[in-house]
C-alpha positions in Angstrom: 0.0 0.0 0.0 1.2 3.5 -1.0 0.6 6.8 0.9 1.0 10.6 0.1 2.1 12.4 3.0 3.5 16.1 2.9 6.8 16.0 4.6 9.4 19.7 4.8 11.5 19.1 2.1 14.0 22.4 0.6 11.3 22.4 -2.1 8.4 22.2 0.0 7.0 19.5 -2.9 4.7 16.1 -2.1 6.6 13.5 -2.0 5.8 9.5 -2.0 6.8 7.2 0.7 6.0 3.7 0.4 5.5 2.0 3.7 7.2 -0.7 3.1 9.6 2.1 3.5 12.5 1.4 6.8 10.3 2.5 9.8 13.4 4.9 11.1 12.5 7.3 7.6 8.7 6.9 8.2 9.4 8.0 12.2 11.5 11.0 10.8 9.0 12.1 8.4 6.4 11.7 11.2 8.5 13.7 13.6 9.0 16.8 10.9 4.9 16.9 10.7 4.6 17.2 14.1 7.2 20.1 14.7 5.3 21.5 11.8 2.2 21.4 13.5 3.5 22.0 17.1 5.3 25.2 15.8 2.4 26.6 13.8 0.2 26.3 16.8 2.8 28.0 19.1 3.2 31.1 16.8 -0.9 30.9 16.6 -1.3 31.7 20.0 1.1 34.1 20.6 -0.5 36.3 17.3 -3.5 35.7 19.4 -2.3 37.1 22.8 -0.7 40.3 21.1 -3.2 40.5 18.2 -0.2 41.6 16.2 3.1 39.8 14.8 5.2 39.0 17.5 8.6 40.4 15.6 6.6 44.3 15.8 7.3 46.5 18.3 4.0 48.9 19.2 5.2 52.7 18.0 6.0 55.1 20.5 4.1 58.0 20.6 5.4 61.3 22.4 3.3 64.1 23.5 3.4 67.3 21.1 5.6 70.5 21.5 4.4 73.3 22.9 3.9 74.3 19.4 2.1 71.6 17.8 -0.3 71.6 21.1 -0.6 75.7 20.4 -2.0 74.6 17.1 -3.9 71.7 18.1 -5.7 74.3 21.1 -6.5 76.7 18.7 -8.1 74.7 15.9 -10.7 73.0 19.4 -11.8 77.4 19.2 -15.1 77.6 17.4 -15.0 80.1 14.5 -17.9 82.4 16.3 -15.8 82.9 19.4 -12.2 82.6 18.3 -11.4 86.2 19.0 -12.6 86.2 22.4 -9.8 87.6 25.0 -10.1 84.4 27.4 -9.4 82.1 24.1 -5.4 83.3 23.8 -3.3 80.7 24.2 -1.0 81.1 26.7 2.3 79.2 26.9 3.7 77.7 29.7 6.1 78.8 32.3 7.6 75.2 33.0 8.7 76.9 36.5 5.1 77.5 37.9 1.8 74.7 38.4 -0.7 74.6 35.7 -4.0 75.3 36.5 -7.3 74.9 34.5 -10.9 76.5 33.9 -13.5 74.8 32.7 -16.9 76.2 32.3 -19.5 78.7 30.5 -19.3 82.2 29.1 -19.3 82.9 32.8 -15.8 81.3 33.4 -14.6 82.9 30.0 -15.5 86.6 31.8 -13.2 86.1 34.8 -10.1 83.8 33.1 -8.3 86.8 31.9 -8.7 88.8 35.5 -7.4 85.9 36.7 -4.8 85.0 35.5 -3.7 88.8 36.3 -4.6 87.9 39.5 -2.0 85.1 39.4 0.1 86.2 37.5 3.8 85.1 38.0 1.9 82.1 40.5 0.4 79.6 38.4 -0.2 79.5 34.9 -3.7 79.8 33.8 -5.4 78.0 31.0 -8.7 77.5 30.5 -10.7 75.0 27.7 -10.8 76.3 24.4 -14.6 76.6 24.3 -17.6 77.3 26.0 -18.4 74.3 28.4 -22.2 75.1 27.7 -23.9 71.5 28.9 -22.5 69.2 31.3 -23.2 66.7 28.1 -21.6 69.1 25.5 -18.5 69.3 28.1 -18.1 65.4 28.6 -18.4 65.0 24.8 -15.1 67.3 24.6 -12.9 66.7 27.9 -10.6 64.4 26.6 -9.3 66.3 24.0 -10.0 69.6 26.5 -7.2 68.3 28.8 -4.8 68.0 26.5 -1.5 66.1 27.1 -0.1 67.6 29.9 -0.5 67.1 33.4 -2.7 69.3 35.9 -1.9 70.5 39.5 -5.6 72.3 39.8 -9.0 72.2 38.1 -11.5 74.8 38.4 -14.5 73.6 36.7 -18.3 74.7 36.5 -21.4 73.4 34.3 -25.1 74.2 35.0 -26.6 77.5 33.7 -26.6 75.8 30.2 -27.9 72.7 31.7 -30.7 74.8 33.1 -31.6 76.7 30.5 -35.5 75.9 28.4 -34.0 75.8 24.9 -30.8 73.6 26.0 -32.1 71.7 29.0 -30.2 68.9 30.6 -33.0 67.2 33.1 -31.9 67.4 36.6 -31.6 63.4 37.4 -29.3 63.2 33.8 -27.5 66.2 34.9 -26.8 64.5 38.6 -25.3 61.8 36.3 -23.3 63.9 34.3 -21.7 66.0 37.0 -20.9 62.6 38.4 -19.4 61.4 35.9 -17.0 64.4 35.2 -15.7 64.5 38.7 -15.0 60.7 37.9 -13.1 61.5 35.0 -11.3 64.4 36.5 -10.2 62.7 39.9 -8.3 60.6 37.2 -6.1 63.8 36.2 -4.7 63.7 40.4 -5.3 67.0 40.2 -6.8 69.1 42.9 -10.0 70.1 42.3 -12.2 72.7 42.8 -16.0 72.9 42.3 -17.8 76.4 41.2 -21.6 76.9 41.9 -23.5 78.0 39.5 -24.3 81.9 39.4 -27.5 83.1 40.0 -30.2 83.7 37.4 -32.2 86.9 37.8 -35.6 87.7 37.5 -36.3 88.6 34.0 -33.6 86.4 32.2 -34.5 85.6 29.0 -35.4 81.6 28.3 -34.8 80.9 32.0 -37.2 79.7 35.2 -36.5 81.2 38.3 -35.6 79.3 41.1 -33.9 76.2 39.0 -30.3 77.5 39.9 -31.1 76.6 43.7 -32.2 72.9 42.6 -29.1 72.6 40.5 -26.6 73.7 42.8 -28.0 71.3 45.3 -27.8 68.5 43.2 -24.0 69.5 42.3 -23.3 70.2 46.0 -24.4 66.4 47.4 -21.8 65.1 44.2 -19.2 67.3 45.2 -19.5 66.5 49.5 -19.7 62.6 47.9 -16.4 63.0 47.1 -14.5 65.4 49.1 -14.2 68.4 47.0 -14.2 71.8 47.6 -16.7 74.3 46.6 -16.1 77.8 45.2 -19.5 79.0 46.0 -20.3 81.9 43.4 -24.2 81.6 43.7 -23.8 82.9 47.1 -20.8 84.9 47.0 -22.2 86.9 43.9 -26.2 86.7 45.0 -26.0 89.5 47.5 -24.3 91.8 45.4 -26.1 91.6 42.0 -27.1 95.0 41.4 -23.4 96.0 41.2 -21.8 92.9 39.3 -24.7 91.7 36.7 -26.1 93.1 34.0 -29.9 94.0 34.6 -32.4 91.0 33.4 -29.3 89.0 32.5 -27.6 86.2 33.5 -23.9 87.2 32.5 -21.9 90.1 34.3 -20.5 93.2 33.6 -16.8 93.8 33.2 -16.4 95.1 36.7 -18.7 91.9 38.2 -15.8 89.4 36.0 -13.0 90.9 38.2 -15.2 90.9 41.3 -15.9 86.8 40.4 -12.1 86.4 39.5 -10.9 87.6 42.8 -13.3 84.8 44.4 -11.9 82.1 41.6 -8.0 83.2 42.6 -8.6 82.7 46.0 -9.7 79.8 45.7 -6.8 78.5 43.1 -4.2 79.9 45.5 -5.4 78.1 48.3 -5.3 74.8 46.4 -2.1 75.3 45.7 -1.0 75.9 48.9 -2.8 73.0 50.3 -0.7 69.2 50.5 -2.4 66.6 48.2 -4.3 64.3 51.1 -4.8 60.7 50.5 -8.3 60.1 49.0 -9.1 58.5 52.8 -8.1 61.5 54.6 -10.0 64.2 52.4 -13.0 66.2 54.6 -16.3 66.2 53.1 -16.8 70.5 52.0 -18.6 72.6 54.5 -19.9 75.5 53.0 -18.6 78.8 54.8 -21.9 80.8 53.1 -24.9 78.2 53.3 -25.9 75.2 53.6 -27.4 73.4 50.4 -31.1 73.5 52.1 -30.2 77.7 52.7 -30.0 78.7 48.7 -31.7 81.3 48.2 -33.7 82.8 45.0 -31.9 85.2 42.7 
């Protein structure tokens, strides 16, 4: 009886082996078949492991210059608010901690005051955008952050949230603030939580009172997990008549510097503060009120 078996030969060709054959050739031709297959089911697995060839190395990528990250920040600017003051880009001084603002046309008012304020302390950045929605602001963070490294965040999201024509409900907005203090606990930097600024009777496409229920709801996310509150609804609610504009949610150039001396305050004492062990960090105790005590704009 003949057989054709396909043995490794230099020409990789079928060959015939009788098996009348010596049994020594037939155990040799045997023993190259299962290397063969032993081998091909070695280099199998490991393609499977790595999901790439084993003999690649994974590219390294490095973060961009300063310049290339310049560029990359300014093309994130939306054409219709590209010239706006707060949306400079402002390079680093490698010698001082970087600090970051996120938030709405609010937080655009008072970046440039402070970063005056702070001037030659920290260097201040903010996102290259309004935040408007907490959704609109989790959409972009990633890219918002950038690939540097922060010592402080500043952040804010709610008047958009509130607001009829781009209304975030309160339980998904609960949600989303929870969710971006998740993913900014994973920068290690320090944060710092803004209330929301009042709205005032009159406001166009606004309800009155819905700045109390969403600061309350940001407050009991914020005390959840140890982090300080900036609070603007009550440091600015008193004062109104001399920092907003009438009707109007946003503030007059004079009520941006007043807010920016409250957001520096803040920043500095962040940066004076020891990073504490996530155990060891104190729930926030408001030094204004209490999140029952928000008042009414």
């Amino acid at each position: 009886m003949r057989s054709r078996v396909k043995t490794i030969s230099d020409t990789t060709q079928w060959n015939t082996i009788d098996f009348a054959t010596p049994l020594s050739a037939r155990r040799a031709v045997c023993l190259n078949l299962a290397c063969l297959v032993l081998a091909s089911t070695y280099f199998a697995g490991c393609a499977a492991t790595t999901n790439e060839p084993a003999t690649i190395n994974k590219p390294v990528t490095s973060a961009p210059s300063e310049d290339e990250w310049a560029n990359q920040w300014r093309a994130m600017i939306p054409e219709r608010i590209k010239n706006h003051p707060s949306l400079k880009y402002v390079p680093d001084d490698p010698a001082l901690p970087r600090v970051l603002l996120i938030g709405d046309s609010i937080s655009m008012g008072y970046t440039v005051p402070v970063r005056k304020l702070l001037k030659g302390q920290a260097n201040i950045h903010r996102i290259p955008a309004n935040g408007q929605t907490t959704t609109h602001t989790l959409a972009n963070l990633d890219k918002w952050l950038g690939p540097k490294s922060w010592d402080v965040i500043h952040f804010n999201c709610g008047l958009h949230d509130l607001t009829v024509s781009s209304e975030v409900e309160l339980s998904q907005y609960e949600k989303n603030i929870e969710q971006l203090v998740q993913r900014l606990k994973a920068t290690g930097a320090k944060l710092i939580w803004a209330s929301t600024t009042p709205v005032p009777e009159g406001a166009k496409n606004q309800i009155l009172g819905r700045d109390v229920r969403y600061n309350q709801v940001a407050e009991r996310v914020m005390e959840h997990h140890g982090i300080p509150i900036n609070d603007l609804y009550n440091f600015a609610l008193p004062r109104l008549k001399e920092i907003q504009k009438p009707a109007n949610i946003h503030f007059t150039q004079h009520g941006s510097r007043v807010l920016a001396s409250e957001v520096a305050k803040h920043i500095r004492a962040a940066l004076a503060t020891p990073s504490a062990k996530p155990s060891t960090v104190k729930k926030h105790a408001s030094s204004t009120k209490s999140v029952g005590e928000y008042r009414l704009g």
